[in-house]
DRENVODO-478845 format. One record per residue: residue in three letters; x, y negated, z negated of N, C-alpha, C in turn. Coordinates in steps of 0.02 Angstrom, whole numbers. Atoms other than C-alpha are relative to their C-alpha. Layout:
  code    n.px    n.py    n.pz   ca.px   ca.py   ca.pz    c.px    c.py    c.pz
   ALA       X       Y       Z       X       Y       Z       X       Y       Z
...
This chain:
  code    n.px    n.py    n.pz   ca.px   ca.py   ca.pz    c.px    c.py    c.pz
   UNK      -5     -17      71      68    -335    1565      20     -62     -38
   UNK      -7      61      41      69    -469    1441      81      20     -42
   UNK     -44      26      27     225    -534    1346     -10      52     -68
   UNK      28       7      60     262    -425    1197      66     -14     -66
   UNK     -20      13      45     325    -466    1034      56      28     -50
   UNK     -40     -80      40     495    -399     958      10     -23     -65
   UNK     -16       6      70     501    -406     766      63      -3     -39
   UNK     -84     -32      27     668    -444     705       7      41     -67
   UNK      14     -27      62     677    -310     576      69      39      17
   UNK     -66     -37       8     843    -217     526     -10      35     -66
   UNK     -15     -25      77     892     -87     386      49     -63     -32
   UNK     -31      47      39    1014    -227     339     -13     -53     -25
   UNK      60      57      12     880    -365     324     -46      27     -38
   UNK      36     -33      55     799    -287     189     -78     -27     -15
   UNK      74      13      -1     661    -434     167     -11     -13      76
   UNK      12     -16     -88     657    -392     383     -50      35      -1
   UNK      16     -66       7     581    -240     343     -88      -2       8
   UNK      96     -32     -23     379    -160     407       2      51     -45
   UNK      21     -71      27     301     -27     305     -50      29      47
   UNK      53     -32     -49     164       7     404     -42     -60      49
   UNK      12      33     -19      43     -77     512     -23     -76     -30
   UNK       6      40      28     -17    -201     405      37     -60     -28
   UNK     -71      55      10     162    -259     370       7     -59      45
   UNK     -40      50     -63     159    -356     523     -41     -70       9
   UNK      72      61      30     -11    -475     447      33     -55     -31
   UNK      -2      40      60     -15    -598     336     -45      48     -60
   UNK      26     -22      41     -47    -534     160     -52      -9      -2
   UNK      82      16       5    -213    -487     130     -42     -27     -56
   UNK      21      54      48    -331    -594      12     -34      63     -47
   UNK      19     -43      47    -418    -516    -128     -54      26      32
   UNK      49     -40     -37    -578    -485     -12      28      50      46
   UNK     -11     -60     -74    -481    -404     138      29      59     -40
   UNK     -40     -43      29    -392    -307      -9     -84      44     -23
   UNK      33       2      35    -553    -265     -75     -68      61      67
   UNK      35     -54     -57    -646    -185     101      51      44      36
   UNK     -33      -5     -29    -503    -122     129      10      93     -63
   UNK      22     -35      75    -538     -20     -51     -65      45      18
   UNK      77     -23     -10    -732      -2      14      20      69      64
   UNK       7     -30     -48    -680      93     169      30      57     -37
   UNK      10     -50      40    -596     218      47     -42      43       0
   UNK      71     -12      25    -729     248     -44     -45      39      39
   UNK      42     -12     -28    -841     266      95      34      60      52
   UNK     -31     -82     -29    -733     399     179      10      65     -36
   UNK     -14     -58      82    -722     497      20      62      33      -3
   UNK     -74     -30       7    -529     509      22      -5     -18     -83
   UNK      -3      -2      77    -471     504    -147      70     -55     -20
   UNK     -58      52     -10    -355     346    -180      31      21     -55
   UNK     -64      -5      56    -194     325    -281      65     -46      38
   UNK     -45      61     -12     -74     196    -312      59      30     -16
   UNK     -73      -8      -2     109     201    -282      54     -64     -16
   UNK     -48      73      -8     258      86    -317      61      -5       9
   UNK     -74     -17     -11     447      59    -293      17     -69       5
   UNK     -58      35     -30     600     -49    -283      -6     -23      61
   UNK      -6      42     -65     608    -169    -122      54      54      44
   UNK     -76     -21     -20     795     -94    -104     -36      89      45
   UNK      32     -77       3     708      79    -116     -43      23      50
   UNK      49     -23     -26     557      92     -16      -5      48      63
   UNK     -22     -33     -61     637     171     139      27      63      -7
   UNK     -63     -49     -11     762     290      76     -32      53     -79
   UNK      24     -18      68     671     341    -107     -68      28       6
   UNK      40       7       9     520     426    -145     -35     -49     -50
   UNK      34      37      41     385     321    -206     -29      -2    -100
   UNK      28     -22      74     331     321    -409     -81     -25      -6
   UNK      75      30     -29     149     344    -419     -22      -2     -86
   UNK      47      30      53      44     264    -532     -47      26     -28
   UNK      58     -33      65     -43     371    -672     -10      57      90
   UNK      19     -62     -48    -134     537    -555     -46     -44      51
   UNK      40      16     -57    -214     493    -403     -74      11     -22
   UNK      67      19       0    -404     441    -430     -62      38      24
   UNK      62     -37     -28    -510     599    -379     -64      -9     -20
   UNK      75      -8       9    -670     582    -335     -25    -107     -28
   UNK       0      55      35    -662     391    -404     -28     -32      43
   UNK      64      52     -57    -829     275    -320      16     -70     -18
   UNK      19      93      28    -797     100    -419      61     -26      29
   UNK     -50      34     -29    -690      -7    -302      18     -42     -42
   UNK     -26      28      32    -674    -117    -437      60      40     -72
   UNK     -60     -49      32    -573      29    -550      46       2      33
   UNK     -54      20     -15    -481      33    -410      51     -33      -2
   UNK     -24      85     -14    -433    -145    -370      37      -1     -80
   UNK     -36      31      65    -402    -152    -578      91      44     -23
   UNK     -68     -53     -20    -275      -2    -556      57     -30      33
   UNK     -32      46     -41    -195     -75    -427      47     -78     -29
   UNK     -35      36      43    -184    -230    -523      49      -4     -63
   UNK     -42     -43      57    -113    -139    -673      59     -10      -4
   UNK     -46     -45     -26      20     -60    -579      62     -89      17
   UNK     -43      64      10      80    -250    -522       5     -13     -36
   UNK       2      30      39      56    -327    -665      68      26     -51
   UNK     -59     -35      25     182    -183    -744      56      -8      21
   UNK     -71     -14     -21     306    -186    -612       8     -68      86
   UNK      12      42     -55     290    -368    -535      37       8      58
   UNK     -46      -9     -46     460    -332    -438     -29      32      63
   UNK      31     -65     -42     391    -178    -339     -49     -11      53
   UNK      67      -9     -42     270    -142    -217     -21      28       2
   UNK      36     -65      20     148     -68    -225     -69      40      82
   UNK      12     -33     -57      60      45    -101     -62      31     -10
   UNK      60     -34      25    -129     104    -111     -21      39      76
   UNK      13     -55     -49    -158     282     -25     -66       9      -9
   UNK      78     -48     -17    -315     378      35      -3      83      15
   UNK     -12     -56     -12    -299     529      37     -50      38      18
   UNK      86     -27     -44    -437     637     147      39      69     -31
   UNK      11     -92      15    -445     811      60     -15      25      44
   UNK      17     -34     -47    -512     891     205      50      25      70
   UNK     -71       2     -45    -359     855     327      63      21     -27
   UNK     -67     -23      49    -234     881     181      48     -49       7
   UNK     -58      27     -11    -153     724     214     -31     -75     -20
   UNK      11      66       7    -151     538     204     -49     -41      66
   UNK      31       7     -46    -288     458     285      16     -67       9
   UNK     -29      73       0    -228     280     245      41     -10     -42
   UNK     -23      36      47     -97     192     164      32     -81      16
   UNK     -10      66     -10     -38       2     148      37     -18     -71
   UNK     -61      55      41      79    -113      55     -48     -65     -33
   UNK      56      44      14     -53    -208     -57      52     -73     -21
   UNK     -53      44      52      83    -297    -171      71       7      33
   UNK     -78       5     -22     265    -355    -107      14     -32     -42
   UNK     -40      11      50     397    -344    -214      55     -72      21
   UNK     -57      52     -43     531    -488    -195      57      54     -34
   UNK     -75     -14      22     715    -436    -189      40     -43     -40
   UNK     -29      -1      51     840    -436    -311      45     -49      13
C-alpha cells in the first residue's frame, strides 16, 4: 500500500480547514470553474450559490444567494451569479450547489471562492 498523506487540518486552525473534496486542490481557474458549471448543466440539477463567514462555515448554516437557479442552462448566468455573490461578500466563501431533483438532494457542491480570515 502506498504512503498516504495526512492533512494537518484542526477545528482550531481555522485557515487548516477542508470543505469538501476539492478543498484538498489547488484553486480552480476560471476554466476548471467553468466545466465544473457545464457538468451541472448537463446533469440537469438545478444550481445555487451559497456563502458564509470563514469563522462560520462549519458550525453555521450557509446564506444562499438570491433562490436557487431552477431549470437555469446558461453557464455563463451562472459563473456571473457566482461572481456577484463574491464580488458582494469578498470576505466569504462561496459555495456553488447542484442540486438533482430527482434524488432530493445535493448532487454536487464545492468551495468556488475562499474567504480570507479575519
Amino acid at each position: 500500500m502506498s504512503e498516504m498523506q495526512d492533512y494537518k487540518s484542526s477545528l482550531t486552525d481555522v485557515t487548516s480547514r477542508k470543505f469538501e473534496t476539492f478543498s484538498y486542490l489547488p484553486a480552480m481557474s476560471a476554466d476548471e470553474m467553468r466545466k465544473q458549471v457545464e457538468y451541472i448543466v448537463k446533469r440537469g440539477w438545478n444550481p445555487a450559490i451559497e456563502h458564509t463567514e470563514p469563522e462560520n462555515a462549519f458550525d453555521h448554516y450557509w446564506y444562499m444567494w438570491k433562490l436557487p437557479m431552477f431549470g437555469e442552462t446558461s453557464v455563463d448566468r451562472i459563473l456571473s451569479e457566482a461572481d456577484a455573490c463574491h464580488k458582494a461578500h469578498p470576505g466569504n466563501h462561496v459555495r456553488l450547489v447542484g442540486y438533482d431533483n430527482f434524488k432530493q438532494s445535493q448532487g454536487t457542491a464545492m468551495v468556488i471562492f475562499r474567504g480570507k480570515m479575519k
